[in-house]
Every structure is written in structure tokens, then in C-alpha cells.
C-alpha positions, 0 to 999 in steps of 0.5 A: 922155094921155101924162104926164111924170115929172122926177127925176135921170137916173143912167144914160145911154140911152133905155129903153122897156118896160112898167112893173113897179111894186114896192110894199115898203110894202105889208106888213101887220103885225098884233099878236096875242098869243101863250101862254107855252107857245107861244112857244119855237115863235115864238122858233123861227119867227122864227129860222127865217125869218132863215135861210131869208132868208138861203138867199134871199140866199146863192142869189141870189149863187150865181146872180150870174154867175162873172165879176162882180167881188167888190166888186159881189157884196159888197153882198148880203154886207152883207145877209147881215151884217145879217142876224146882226146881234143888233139885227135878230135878237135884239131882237125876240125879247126884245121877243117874250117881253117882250110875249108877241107874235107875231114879226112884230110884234115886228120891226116893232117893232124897224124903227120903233124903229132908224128913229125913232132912227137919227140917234143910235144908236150903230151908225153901220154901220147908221144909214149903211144906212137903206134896207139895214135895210128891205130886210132886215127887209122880206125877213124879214117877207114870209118870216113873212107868207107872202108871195111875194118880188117878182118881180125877186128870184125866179129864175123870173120872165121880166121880159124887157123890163120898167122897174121903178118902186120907191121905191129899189133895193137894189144887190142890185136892180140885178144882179138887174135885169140877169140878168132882162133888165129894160131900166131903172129909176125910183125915187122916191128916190135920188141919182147918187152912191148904191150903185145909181147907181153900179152901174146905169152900170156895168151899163149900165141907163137910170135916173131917181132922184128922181121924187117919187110915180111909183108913184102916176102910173104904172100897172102894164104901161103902156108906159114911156119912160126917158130917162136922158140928161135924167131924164125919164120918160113915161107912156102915150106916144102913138105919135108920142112911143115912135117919136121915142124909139125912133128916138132909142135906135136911134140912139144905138146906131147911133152907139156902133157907130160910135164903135167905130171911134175905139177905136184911133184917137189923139186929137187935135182936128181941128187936130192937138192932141194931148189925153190920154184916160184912163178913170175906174174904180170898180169892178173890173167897168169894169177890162175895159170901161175897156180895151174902150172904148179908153183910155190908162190909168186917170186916177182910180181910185175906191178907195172901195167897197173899204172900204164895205160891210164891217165891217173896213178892207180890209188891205194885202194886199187893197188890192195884191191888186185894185191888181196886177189894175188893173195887169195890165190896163194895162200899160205904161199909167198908172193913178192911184190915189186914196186913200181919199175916204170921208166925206161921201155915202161912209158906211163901217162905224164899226169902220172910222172913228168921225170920220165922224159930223157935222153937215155930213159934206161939209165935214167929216173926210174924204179925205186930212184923215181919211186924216191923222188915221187913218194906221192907215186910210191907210197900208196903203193907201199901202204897197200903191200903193207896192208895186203901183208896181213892177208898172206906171205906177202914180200916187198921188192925193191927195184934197180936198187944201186945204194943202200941208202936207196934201202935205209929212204925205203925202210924209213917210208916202211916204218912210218906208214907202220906206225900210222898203221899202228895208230889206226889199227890197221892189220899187217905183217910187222915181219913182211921181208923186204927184199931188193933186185940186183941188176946194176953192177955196182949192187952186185960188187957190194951184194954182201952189203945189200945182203946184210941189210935186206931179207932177201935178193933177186937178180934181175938179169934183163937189166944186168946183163944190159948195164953190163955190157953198156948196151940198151937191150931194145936197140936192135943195133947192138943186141946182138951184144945181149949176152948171157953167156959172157963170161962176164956176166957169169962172174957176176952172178956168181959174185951175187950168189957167192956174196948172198950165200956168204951172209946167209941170205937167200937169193934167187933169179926172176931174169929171164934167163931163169926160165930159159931151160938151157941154162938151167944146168949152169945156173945149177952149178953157179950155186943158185937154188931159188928160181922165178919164171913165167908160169908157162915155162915152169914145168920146163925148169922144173924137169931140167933141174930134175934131170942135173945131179949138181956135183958135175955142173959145178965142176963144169963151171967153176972151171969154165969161170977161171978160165980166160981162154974163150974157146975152152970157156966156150967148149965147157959151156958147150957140156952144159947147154 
């Protein structure tokens, strides 16, 4: 009987195979004792199995393919840096001579103890990596116990076809997967926001996250259903069932193909309107899709992951360094660049910020009022966004702003890193736009403000629609509030649309529901005409918004707006969605 598993699709795309379970709380660790004389050759053992972990992990670098970007191979590096980290190296064997215990027990005894205490330790490095811990002290004592790694990790194995099923996945995992010819995932924890997510859409594999026990449901080598479109996945589908979903995936394919042919084409709405397409980047790895998928420039770049997974802040030879690369790849394009928006769900080592422990991190220090507070984190940053302005249409972004004197601090460090710039002769744009992200409610109520004091605005719709309606948007127990469509949330962004337009400012929308193709119609007929989205879904908006003549959506929606009886609200976005 086929059996149907709910989570969060974080990948879009239809995958089928057979089901490959990963079972990594399988280790069984045992206490025995260990003689005095014996120990120097256990102390031995232990280090010795660190340094074949790491071999383990230095090879499955060396066999990640020349051409993946280095901010995707870094996540193995912070493996790699745990791994000479002395809580996970040296501790245990304190414990071991302490104890007169064999090194196997000695480490689980160190796991239990980081995770029972992790919400405390002084490390917040290593309490934002929970799940980096296990997988790292998992690896050293499957080494120990003489077992076999998984099978995804050994270079060996033919997993051609196969959908792995784990409790979570390393981003070390997810290119694994790819090089394996592994189709999909499912894990049974796990968020869209995570490291592997992320990579995962980068990578172009179908996953569902969050399926509460799937390793319990599902069996080993059933056939699989994933769909990453809904975040549902089935098990031991019946044959009507894998040929709708198998005719649904080669239609899907069918229909990138075609979308293809929309990769030079102007976009425009079916009446002639002409709308700005731009790509969403957040890894180096979609700077080459970003531009195989046809679009006009870079409308968000993510500089996040240049300062996670590390155990430093990236220097401003760093930050120009992938900057100048963004630039080549666009040329006489415009690339936006944000400045950093870490803090919250995007944990950075404590040598990098020590603001970022809280008991609410949403609402919290981060972005641009961190930015603020830590110039010595933002600045450098800003001087190579400056100097890469010289290079191409470079535009800056500020993030999660909720004043403008957020903008007046941020424009003052601008102009004096400009004027230093002057003194050395330093080339750049001294007409670089400097725009601003409207995700806090405040910001939108006074975007007219903003909008008379900054170039251009972006809503950022991820975080607006969270802080609107009061809810943490990676707490599975009130997601179902995360809205789109609440008639809130639409007044406000037509405020910011309506507001923007009113002062002449261009606006557009990197959210992600600018790249969600149901909504395009409505976003239309809210009046926005410049949209950002993953590079992956751009062919898609691009035929939506080919397909809307705007006259009627705006009807639509300027009716499904005044309106305060939900149920007609809800039947006239039913015309549009």
C-alpha cells in the first residue's frame, strides 16, 4: 500500500529511485577498561584514527571536481577544522587517562557532554554546528569500531539512481550525492535555509527535509517518490502512481527544454510591458548558471557563506577577489551586492562576531544593525563593494534596514572609505547606487522615506512575511502561519510598491516568493515590474510573466485588496494563482 510522507520540499523537481537509508545512530560504543601500561598505545589509537578521518576527508576533497567553487568545498574544510579542534581531540584523552578508558568511550563521552551542554559553552563556533559535531565524531568512531563508512562517502560505490533517507545531511553529503549519480534526498530534519538546502538547489537535486521518522516508514531498496515541488514523498507507489509521477518528471523536462528558448528573449508581459528579470546568487557555483539561464544581472547577491564556515571574518582582498569574479561574469550588467546578513539562522564562528548569542537571534543583532555595531566586520566589506564598482555596475544593498539613520551611518562610512579612496588613488564608481531591503514592517510603512534617501529598494519577502505576522519562520510549530497570501502581507507590499513608485524609485522583489511562479500574476497586478529569483526558476517567471496581460490581474487584485470578506478575498486570488 503506497504510504505518503510530508515535510518541506527544498528542491524543486520529481525524483524516482530506490531508497538507500543512512542509519548514523547506529554506532554501538562500549566501556572497557584499559591498563596503565596500555594506554600510551590507546592515546596512540585515538590520534590515530583522527588523522585517518582526516585523510578521509582531505580525499573526498581532492575528488570534488576542479570546477566546483571554493566556498562549496569549504564545508569539508570546517570538518577538517574540528577535527583539530582540542575539545574533540584532546579531551577525550584527558578523560581516557582520567578514567583508564578505552578511546571509543572516551569520545562518546565528550559528544554527550558538548551536546548536553551546547546551549552554554563558550564556543559558539561549535554550538552553531551541532550536527558538524556528530558527523565528525561519528567519523572518528566508526574509524575505531572498524566500521565501513556509509556507502555515499566511499569512492567506490555505484549509487547510480538511488534516494538517500538520513536523519540530516552534511553539505559534505550533498556533493557526494551528486558525484555518486544519487537522484534525490529526504531527511527527517532540516530546514530550507540550511547549508545543504541551499547547496542541494544549487546542485539541482530534488529533496524533502523534515519528515518526521521516514527512516522507520520506509524500507530499504523500495521504490521512491520525491517530490520537491509539494514536499511530499512516496512509498512503495503503485504503478499508476510512478507513471503519473514519471510522466509529471519528463514533463518538467520537456518543459526546461522549452523554456530555453526564452533564454535570449526580452521580457515582457503579453501586453507589451516591459519587466526586469535579474538572478539571485549565493554561491559562486550559480555565477555561471545565473548567466546560462539568461539573466540581466545579479538583483541580490548573498554574501553570507563568505563568512560562514570559517574561523576568521574573509579580508578585503577576499571580499574583492569573488566580487571582481561576479563582475566579469556580468559585464555591462548590474550586480547587486548585500552586505553581510549574518545572525539569525546564519550562525558565523565567535572569533568572527561574539553579538550573535540571543535568546530571539531573529529579532535580534544582525545584518546591517551588527554591520553598525562591528565596522570592523562591515567595513572591509564595503571598501571592496567600492573597489569592485570600478570593475562593472556594481550596486550596494543594505539589509534588514528599519531606520533611516541606519542609511545616514551607512552612507557616512561610504563616503569616508571614498575619500581615502581619493587620497590613494583607488578607482571606483563615485556614482555606485546604493540601495536598501524592505523587510521589517516599520521600513515599508515609511518606504516613501527610504525611497527619497536611497537609489533603489528590494523587498525582501522571507523576513517580511515572518516579522509580520509575529512568527520565527524556521519554527516548525508555527509555520504554518508563513503566509504569502495573507491579505496582510499583500497591503503591505503594495504600500512598498505604491510608495516606491510615488517617489520615482525603482523597486524590486528577491524574496522568495518572487521566484514562486504562482504568484507571478499577483505580483504583476501589485504593480511590481522588477523581480530577482534563483537562476534555476527564471525561465519559469520569465514564461509566466510572458503569459499576463496586466490590465486584468490588476483588477483582480485591486479588488481582492479592498476586500475584507476572506472568502471572496480568497476566491479572487483563486483567479490569479
Amino acid at each position: 500500500m503506497t504510504i505518503a510522507l510530508h515535510g518541506k520540499g527544498i528542491s524543486r523537481g520529481i525524483a524516482l529511485g530506490s531508497a538507500h537509508i543512512i542509519q548514523r545512530d547506529s554506532l554501538e560504543v562500549l566501556e572497557y577498561p584499559i591498563a596503565e601500561a596500555d594506554l600510551p598505545a590507546e592515546l596512540e589509537r585515538l590520534s590515530a584514527a583522527v588523522e585517518e578521518a582526516k585523510q578521509s576527508l582531505r580525499a573526498m576533497r581532492e575528488r570534488i571536481p576542479a570546477h566546483t567553487p571554493a566556498d562549496i568545498a569549504s564545508f569539508i574544510d570546517t570538518h577538517l577544522l574540528m577535527l583539530d579542534d582540542p575539545s574533540l581531540t584532546e579531551e577525550p584523552k584527558r578523560l581516557m587517562r582520567q578514567r583508564g578508558c578505552n578511546a571509543e568511550w572516551a569520545l562518546k563521552l565528550q559528544r554527550d557532554s558538548i551536546v548536553q551542554v551546547f546551549d552554554g559553552m563558550d564556543d559558539a563556533y561549535l554550538r552553531a554546528r551541532r550536527d558538524d559535531v556528530d558527523h565528525v565524531i561519528n567519523r572518528v568512531l566508526r574509524i575505531l569500531l572498524n566500521q565501513a563508512p556509509a556507502r555515499h562517502e566511499s569512492a567506490d560505490s555505484n549509487l547510480e539512481g538511488l534516494i538517500l533517507i538520513a536523519d540530516d545531511l552534511s553539505p559534505a553529503d550533498a556533493l557526494l550525492m551528486q558525484q555518486h549519480g544519487i537522484v534525490g534526498f529526504i531527511t527527517e530534519y532540516g530546514g530550507p535555509t540550511s547549508h545543504t538546502a541551499i547547496i542541494a538547489r544549487s546542485l539541482g537535486l530534488p529533496g524533502v527535509v523534515g519528515v518526521p521518522h521516514a527512516r522507520r516508514y520506509l524500507r530499504e531498496g523500495e521504490p521512491l517518490i520525491v517530490d520537491g515541488d509539494e514536499g511530499l514523498v512516496l512509498g512503495d507507489a503503485d504503478q499508476r502512481i510512478i507513471e503519473h509521477y514519471r510522466a509529471r518528471r519528463d514533463e518538467r523536462q520537456k518543459r526546461i527544454s522549452r523554456l530555453a528558448r526564452l533564454k535570449r528573449a526580452l521580457t515582457v508581459t503579453a501586453d507589451g510591458v516591459p519587466i526586469e528579470l535579474l538572478a539571485n546568487v549565493d554561491l559562486e557555483s550559480d555565477f555561471e548558471l545565473a548567466k546560462s539561464s539568461g539573466a540581466r544581472g545579479v538583483g541580490l547577491y548573498r554574501t553570507e557563506f563568505l563568512y560562514m564556515n570559517r574561523m576568521d571574518a574573509p579580508s578585503e582582498d577576499e571580499h574583492f577577489a569573488v566580487y571582481k569574479r561576479l563582475t566579469e561574469a556580468f559585464r555591462q550588467q548590474p550586480v547587486t551586492i548585500r552586505t553581510m546578513d549574518i545572525g539569525a539562522d546564519k550562525h558565523v564562528s565567535a572569533s568572527v562576531s561574539s553579538r550573535l548569542n540571543a535568546v530571539n537571534p531573529a529579532l535580534g543583532m544582525r545584518a546591517v544593525r551588527l554591520g553598525l555595531k562591528e565596522p570592523d566586520l562591515l567595513v572591509p566589506q564595503m571598501r571592496a563593494i567600492i573597489r569592485a564598482s570600478a570593475l562593472g555596475q556594481v550596486r550596494l544593498m543594505i539589509p534588514m534596514l528599519s531606520h533611516v539613520d541606519e542609511v545616514a551611518q551607512v552612507m557616512l562610512l561610504i563616503r569616508e572609505i571614498q575619500r581615502e579612496f581619493d587620497r590613494q588613488n583607488i578607482p571606483y564608481d563615485p556614482a555606485m547606487p546604493i540601495g536598501g531591503m524592505l523587510e521589517v514592517p516599520a521600513a515599508v510603512a515609511f518606504a516613501d522615506g527610504f525611497a527619497r534617501t536611497l537609489d533603489f529598494l528590494s523587498i525582501g519577502t522571507n523576513d517580511l512575511i515572518q516579522y509580520a505576522v509575529a512568527i520565527d519562520r524556521v519554527n516548525e510549530e508555527v509555520s504554518y502561519l508563513y503566509d504569502p497570501l495573507n491579505p496582510g502581507v499583500l497591503r503591505l507590499i503594495e504600500m512598498a510598491i505604491r510608495h516606491a513608485d510615488g517617489a520615482a524609485c525603482p523597486i524590486a522583489m528577491c524574496g522568495e516568493m518572487a521566484g514562486d511562479v504562482r504568484y507571478t500574476r499577483l505580483l504583476l497586478g501589485l504593480g511590481l515590474r522588477a523581480f530577482s529569483v534563483h537562476p534555476s526558476l527564471l525561465l519559469e517567471v520569465k514564461q509566466a510573466i510572458a503569459e499576463t496581460e496586466i490590465a486584468p490581474v490588476k483588477r483582480l487584485v485591486s479588488k481582492a485588496l479592498r476586500s475584507t470578506d476572506i472568502a471572496r478575498y480568497r476566491d479572487l486570488l483563486a483567479s490569479l494563482i
